[in-house]
C-alpha positions as CSV (number, residue, x, y, z in Angstrom):
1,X,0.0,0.0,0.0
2,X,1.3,3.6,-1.0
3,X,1.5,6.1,1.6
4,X,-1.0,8.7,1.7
5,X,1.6,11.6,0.9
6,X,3.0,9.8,-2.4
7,X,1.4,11.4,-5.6
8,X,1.3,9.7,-8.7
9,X,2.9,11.2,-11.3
10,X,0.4,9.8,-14.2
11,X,-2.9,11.2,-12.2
12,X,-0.9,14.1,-11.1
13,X,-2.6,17.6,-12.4
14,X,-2.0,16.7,-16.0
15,X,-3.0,19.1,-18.5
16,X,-1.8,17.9,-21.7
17,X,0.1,15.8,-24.2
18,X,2.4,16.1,-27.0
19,X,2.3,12.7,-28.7
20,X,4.5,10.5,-30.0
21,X,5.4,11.7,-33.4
22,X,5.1,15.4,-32.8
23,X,8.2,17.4,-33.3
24,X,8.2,20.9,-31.5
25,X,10.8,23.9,-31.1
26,X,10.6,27.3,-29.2
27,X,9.8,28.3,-26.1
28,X,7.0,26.8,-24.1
29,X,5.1,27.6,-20.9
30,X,2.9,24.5,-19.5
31,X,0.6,25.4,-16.8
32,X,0.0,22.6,-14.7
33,X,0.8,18.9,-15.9
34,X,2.4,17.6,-19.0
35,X,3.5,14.1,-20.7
36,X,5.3,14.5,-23.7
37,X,6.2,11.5,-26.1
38,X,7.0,13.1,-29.5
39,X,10.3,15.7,-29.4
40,X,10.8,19.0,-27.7
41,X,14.3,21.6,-28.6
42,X,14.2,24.8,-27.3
43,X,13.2,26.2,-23.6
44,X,10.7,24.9,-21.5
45,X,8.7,25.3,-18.4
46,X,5.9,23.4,-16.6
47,X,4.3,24.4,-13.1
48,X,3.8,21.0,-12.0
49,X,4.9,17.1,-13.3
50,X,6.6,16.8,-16.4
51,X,6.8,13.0,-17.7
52,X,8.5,12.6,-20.9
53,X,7.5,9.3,-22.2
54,X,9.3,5.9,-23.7
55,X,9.5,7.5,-27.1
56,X,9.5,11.4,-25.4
57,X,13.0,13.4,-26.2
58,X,13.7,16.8,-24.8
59,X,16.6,18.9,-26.1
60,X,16.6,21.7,-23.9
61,X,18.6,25.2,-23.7
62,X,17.4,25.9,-20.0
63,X,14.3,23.6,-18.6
64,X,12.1,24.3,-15.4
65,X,9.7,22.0,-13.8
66,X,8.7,21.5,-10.1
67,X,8.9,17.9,-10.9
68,X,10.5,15.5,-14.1
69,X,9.7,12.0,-14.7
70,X,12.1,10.8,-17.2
71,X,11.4,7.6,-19.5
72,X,12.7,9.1,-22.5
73,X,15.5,11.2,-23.5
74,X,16.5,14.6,-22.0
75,X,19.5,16.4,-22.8
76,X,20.2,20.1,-21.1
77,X,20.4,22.6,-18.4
78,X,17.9,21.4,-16.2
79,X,16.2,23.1,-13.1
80,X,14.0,20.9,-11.2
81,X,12.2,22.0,-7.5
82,X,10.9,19.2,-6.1
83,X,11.8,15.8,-7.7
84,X,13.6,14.2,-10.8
85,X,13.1,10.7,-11.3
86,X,14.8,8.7,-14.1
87,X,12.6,5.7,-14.4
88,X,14.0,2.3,-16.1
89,X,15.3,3.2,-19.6
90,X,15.2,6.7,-19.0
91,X,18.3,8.5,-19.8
92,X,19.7,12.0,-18.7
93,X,22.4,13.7,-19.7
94,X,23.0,17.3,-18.8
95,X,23.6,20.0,-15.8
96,X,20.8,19.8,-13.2
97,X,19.9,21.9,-10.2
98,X,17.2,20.5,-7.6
99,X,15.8,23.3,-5.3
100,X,15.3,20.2,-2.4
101,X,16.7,17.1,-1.7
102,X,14.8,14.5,-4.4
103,X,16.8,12.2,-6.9
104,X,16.0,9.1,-7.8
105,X,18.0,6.9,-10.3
106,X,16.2,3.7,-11.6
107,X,18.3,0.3,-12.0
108,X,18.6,0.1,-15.5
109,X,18.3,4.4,-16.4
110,X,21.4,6.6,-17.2
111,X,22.6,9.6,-16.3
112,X,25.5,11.7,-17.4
113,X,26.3,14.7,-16.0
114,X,26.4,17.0,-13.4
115,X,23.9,17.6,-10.2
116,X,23.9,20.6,-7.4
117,X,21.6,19.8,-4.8
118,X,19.8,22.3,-2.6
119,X,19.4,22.1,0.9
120,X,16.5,23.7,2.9
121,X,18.3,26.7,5.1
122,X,17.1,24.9,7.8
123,X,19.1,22.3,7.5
124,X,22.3,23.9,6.5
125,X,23.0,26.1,10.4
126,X,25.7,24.1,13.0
């Protein structure tokens, strides 16, 4: 049984899809929720989960999400607040800053790269 403060990220405030397929470049600005399974270049932000999907790429210039799920492909600056997973298969490769504490690496995903890690100020006194 999950516990009660564990939020899945496929019923989480999704909003949208960009399917498989799709190819997109620019700038985008996703207001609550997003999966994306087609292709993504360009600069991105979402206000809540971003999954990118088995067959999902993102090439990102700068990227900001409160949360990532990563099946897919993501390659770029990342800024991340409150979790990055990188499920099975998944594969990141890139610069990424977490605002908390919240990484989790799948057996079987890749990263390659380089990770700063925030720490609540609470936590950082003597």
């Amino acid at each position: 049984m999950a516990r009660s403060e564990e939020i899945d990220p496929l019923r989480a405030d999704m909003q949208g899809l960009i399917g498989e397929g799709t190819s997109l470049s620019g700038e985008f600005h996703f207001q609550g929720g997003y999966r994306v399974d087609g292709k993504i270049t360009g600069r991105l932000s979402c206000s809540s989960t971003l999954i990118v999907g088995p067959p999902g790429r993102l090439e990102t210039e700068e990227l900001h999400a409160a949360s990532l799920v990563v099946s897919g492909s993501v390659e770029g600056t990342l800024h991340v607040r409150d979790r990055l997973e990188i499920a099975e298969g998944g594969s990141v490769r890139g610069r990424i800053t977490l605002a908390s504490p919240g990484f989790v690496l799948a057996r079987g995903a890749s990263f390659e790269g380089t990770i700063v890690m925030r720490t609540p100020a609470s936590e950082t006194g003597g």
